[in-house]
N, C-alpha and C positions, 0 to 999 in steps of 0.2 A: 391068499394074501390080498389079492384086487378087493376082491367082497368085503375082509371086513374094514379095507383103507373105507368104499364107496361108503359102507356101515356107518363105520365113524365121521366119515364127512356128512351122511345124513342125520346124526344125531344134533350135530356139530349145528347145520340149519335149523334142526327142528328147534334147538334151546336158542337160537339167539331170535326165532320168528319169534316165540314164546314169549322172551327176555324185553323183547323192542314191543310188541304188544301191552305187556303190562307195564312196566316202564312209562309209555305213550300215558295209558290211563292214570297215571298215576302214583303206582304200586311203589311205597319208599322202600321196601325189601328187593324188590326190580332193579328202582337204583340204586340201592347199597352193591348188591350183585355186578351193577353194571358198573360202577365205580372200582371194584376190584377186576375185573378184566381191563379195564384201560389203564389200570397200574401196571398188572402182568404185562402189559404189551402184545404183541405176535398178533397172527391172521387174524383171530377171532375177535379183537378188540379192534383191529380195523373196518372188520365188516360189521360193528355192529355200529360204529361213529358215521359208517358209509350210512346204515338204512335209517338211523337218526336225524342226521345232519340237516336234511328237508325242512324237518320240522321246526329249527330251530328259529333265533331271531327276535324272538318275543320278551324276551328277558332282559333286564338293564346291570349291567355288569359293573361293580365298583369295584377297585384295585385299592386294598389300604397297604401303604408301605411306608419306612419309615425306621430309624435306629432302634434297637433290641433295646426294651425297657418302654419304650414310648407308650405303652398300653394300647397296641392295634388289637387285640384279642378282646378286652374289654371295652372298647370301642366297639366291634365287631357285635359282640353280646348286645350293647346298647342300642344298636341301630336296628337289630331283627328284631327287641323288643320292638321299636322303634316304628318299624312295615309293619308288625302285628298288627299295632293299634291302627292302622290303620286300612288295613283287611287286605296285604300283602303276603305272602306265601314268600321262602326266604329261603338260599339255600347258602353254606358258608363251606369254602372251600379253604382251609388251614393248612398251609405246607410249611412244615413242622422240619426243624432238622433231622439227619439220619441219626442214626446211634450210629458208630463208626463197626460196633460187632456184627448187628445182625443187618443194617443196612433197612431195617424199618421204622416208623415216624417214632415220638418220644410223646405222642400223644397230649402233651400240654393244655391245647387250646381249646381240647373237648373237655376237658376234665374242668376249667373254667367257666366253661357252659354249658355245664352239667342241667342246672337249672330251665333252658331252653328244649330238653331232652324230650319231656312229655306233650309236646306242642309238635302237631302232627304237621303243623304249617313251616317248620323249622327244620333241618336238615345239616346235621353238620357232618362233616366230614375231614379229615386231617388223612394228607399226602408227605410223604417223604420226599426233602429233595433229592436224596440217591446221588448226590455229589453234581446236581445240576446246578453250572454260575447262575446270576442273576436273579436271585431269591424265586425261582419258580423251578417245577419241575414238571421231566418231559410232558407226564399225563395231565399238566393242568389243564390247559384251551380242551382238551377231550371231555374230562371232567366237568368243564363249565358247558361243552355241547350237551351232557347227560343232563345236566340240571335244568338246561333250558328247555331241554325237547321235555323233560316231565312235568313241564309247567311253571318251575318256580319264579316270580317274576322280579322277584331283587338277588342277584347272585354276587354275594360279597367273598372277595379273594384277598385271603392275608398272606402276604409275603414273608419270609423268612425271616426278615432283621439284617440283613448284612448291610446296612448301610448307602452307599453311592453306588453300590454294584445293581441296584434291582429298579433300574430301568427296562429290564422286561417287559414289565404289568402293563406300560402303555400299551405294549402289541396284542394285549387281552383283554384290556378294561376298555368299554366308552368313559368311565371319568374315575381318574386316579386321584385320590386323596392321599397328603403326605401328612404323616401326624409326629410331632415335635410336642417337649415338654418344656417346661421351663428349668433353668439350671443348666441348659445345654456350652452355654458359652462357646466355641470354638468353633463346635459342631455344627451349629446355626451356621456359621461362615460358609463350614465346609457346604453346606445344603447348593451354595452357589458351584459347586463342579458336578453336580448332577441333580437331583433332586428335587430343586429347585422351577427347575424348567420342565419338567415332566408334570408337574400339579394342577390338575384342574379346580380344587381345592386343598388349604393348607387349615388342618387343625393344628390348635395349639391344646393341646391332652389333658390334665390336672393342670385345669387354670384356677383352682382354689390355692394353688401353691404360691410362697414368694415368689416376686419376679416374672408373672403370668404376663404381666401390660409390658415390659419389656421386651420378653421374647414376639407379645403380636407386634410392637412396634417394629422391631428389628424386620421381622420378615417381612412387613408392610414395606417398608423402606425398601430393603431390597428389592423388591416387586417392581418396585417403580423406577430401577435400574435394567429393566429387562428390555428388548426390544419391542414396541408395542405387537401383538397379534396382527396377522390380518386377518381383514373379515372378507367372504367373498362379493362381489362387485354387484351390482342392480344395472339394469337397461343404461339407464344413465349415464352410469361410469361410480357411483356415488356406493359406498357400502351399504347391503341389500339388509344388511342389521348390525349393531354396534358388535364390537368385539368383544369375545368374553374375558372380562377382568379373575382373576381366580381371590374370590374370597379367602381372608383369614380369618376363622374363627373360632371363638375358645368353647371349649367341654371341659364337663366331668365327669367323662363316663362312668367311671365307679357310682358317681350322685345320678346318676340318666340327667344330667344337666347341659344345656345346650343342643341336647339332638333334635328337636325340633324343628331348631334352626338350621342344622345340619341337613336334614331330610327334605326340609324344604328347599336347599343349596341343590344336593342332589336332581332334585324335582328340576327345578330353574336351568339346570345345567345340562338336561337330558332335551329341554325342552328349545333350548339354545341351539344345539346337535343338529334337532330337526329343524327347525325352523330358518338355519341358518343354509342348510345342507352338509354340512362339516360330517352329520353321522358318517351319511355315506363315503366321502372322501375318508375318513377314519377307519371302517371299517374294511376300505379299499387294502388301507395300509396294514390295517390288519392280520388281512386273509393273507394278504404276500409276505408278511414276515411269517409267518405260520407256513405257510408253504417253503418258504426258503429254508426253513429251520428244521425240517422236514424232512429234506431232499439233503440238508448237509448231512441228518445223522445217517442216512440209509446208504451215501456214500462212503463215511465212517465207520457201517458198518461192514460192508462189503471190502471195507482195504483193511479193519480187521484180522489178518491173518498173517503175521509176522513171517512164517515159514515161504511164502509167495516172494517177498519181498528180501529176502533173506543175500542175494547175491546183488542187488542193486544198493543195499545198504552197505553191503561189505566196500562197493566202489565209493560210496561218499566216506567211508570209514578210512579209505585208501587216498582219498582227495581225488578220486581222477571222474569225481561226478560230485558236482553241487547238492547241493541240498534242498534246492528252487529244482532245479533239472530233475530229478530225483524223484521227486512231488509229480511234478508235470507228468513223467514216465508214468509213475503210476498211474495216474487217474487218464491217460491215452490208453494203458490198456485195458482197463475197466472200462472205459467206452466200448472198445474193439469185443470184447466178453458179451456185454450188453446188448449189442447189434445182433448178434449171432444167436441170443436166446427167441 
């Protein structure tokens, strides 16, 4: 039984040196490959994010989010045409809702970009949220490390749709765009309980529609109810560069109208990051939600096991143990487990 555990573990090396090898070079079959291991999760898809991860960094990451309907898919489309033209390699990371049966994506947003499919510079891909809040799911930051170690160097990440929940995407993107359509009425309001403040730029979607200069005005106005940014300080004392104001502006991505302005937003906005130092302080923030998010599920999954807990729930079911206390127990003896391996 040892030999063929050792067997399997060396097979186990051998496909993922193999996988991270061609991957590295380039190989879009590598990442399709490796993009379905970081969905499965377990060992193997940690140890291949582990021998990746190096490599990463190179790639500018945009988070498009936004109410279901807004057209971020076709946005999406528009903007990898968008890097094409301008000799960008593009890789588009779609977390699609579950099907509630089999608990796999509903495929949507490939099937709208079908057209992108023969352009080997183009890379789509669609993830299941699998009942993840916040319009992302668990393997996406793993996903965008795969895209990035293979080169791609504009990695677009569409969210869900669920609305004010998918404040996420900041903890993944350097620059979040929020995309709005006209007609919204209400939900524009709503934009100020979350969404709003997350925006490194704000599109406004089919601005060929009635009512397009209303919605930019509206959210322009709001904008300038917000607290201004800070920018970080110079020798002086004096700000080392003005603060970035988050542009509103209109598309049609169905017409590819406006995305060049948009790409050029983008450009300005990456280029702000650095110059400013903000990347780094961002990416700070980054890494630590990503890590904390981490280390919540793997404690989640270790308390996992109802039958363990089974007589400390019967005491809070009794009242003669809190439900705070309760908690606490657990996760002290999950410590105490932990020290001991």
């Amino acid at each position: 039984m040892r030999g063929e555990a050792e067997e399997g573990a060396t097979t186990i090396m051998t496909d993922l040196d193999t996988l991270a090898r061609e991957l590295l070079a380039g190989s879009t079959r590598a990442l399709a490959r490796g993009l379905t291991w970081v969905e499965s999760g377990g060992e193997r898809a940690e140890a291949l994010v582990a021998r990746l991860y190096p490599r990463t960094g190179r790639a500018h990451v945009v988070g498009l989010t936004g109410a279901p309907g807004s057209g971020k898919s076709t946005l999406a489309r528009a903007l990898a045409r968008g890097a094409r033209a301008r000799g960008r390699t593009v890789g588009v990371l779609a977390v699609d809702p579950s099907s509630p049966f089999s608990g796999g994506a509903i495929l949507g947003d490939r099937i709208r970009m079908n057209d992108l499919a023969l352009d080997p510079g183009v890379f789509i891909r669609s993830m299941a949220t699998r009942g993840a809040l916040g319009g992302l799911c668990r393997a996406a930051a793993d996903g965008v490390d795969l895209l990035d170690a293979a080169g791609r160097d504009l990695i677009l990440v569409e969210t869900v749709g669920v609305g004010q929940d998918e404040v996420d995407v900041m903890r993944l993107a350097h620059t979040v765009v929020v995309v709005s359509v006209p007609g919204l009425g209400d939900d524009v309001q709503a934009l100020k309980a979350g969404l709003l403040e997350i925006a490194d730029l704000h599109v406004v979607n089919k601005a060929d529609r009635e009512g397009a200069d209303r919605t930019l005005g509206e959210l322009r106005s709001m904008l300038t109810l917000l607290p201004p940014a800070e920018s970080p300080a110079g020798p002086d004392g004096a700000p080392a560069v003005e603060p970035w104001v988050p542009p509103v502006l209109p598309a049609s991505a169905a017409r590819e109208e406006g995305i060049e302005a948009l790409m050029d937003a983008l450009d300005g906005h990456m280029a702000y990051l650095k110059t400013s130092g903000e990347l780094d302080r961002r990416w700070r923030r980054m890494v630590g939600a990503r890590v904390l998010k981490i280390a919540q599920e793997l404690v989640a999954r270790r308390l996992a096991h109802p039958a363990a807990a089974d007589a400390d729930v019967d005491r809070v079911a009794r009242r003669e143990l809190s439900p705070h206390a309760c908690a606490r127990l657990l996760l002290t003896r999950l410590g105490e487990r932990t020290s001991h391996v």
